[in-house]
N, C-alpha and C positions, 0 to 999 in steps of 0.2 A: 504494500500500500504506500502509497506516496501522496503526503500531504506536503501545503504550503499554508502561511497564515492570508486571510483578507481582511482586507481594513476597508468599515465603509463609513463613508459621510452622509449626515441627514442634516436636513435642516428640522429644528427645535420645535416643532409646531406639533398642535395635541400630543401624542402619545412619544414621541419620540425623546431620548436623551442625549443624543450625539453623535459617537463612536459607536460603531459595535464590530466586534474582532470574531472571526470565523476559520475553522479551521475548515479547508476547501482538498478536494481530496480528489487529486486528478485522474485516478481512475476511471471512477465513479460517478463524480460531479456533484457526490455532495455533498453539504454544506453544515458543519455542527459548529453550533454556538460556543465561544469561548468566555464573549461577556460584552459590556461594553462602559465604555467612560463617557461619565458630563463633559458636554463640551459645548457652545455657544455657537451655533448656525454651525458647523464644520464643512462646510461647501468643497475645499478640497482636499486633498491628502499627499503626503511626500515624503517616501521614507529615506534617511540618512544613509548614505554609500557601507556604513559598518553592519547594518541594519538593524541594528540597537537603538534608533530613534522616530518615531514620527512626529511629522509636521502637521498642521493644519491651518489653515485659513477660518477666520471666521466674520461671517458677514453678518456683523452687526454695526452698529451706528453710534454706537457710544463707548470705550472704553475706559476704565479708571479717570472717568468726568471728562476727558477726552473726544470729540467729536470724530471716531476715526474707527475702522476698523483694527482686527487682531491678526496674530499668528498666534499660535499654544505649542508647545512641546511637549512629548509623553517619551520616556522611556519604555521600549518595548524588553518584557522578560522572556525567557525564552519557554512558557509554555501559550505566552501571546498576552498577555495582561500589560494593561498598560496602566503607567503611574503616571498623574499632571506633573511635570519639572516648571513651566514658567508660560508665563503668558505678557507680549508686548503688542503695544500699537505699532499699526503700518506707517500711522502717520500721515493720513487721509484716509476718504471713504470710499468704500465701495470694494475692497480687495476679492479677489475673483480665483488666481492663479498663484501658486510659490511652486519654484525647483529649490532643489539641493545642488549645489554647483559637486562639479566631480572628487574634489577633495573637502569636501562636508563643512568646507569652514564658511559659505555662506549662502543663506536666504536670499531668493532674490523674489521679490514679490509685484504682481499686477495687479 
């Protein structure tokens, strides 16, 4: 059997929390729950080149009194659980897209 982790983005509205981490199982196609993390709009996702991290976007409108958009960090464990590390503004509104540049040392965000 050959699995991989998936990471999905929701946006926050009724019943949703954020993140949810699945373990995807390429044989078969399918799909068992590992869990999921709060996370604020997470519209998109980007995991770090080590793959000990993920990224997120979140499109919201307001941060730490801030009129701007987020990005959040989560440490990824290796049974796929993810811990919040930090959360910063983009520094305007409206953020949409982030990569990982190929040596992990920077966000670039849209």
């Amino acid at each position: 059997m050959s699995n991989t982790l998936a990471f999905i983005g929701t946006y926050t509205r009724d019943d949703s929390v954020g993140i949810y981490v699945y373990n995807y199982n390429t044989e078969t196609g399918e799909l068992a729950s590992v869990g999921s993390i709060e996370s604020d709009n997470p519209s998109f996702l980007a995991i770090h080149p080590s793959g000990n991290f993920l990224y997120a976007i979140n499109e919201i409108s307001e941060i730490n009194g801030e009129k701007a958009g987020g990005i959040s960090a989560f440490a990824i464990a290796d049974s796929g659980e993810l811990t919040a590390l930090n959360q910063q503004s983009v520094k305007g509104p409206g953020p949409c897209h982030l990569c990982i540049d190929a040596t992990g040392k920077y966000a670039l965000v849209a």
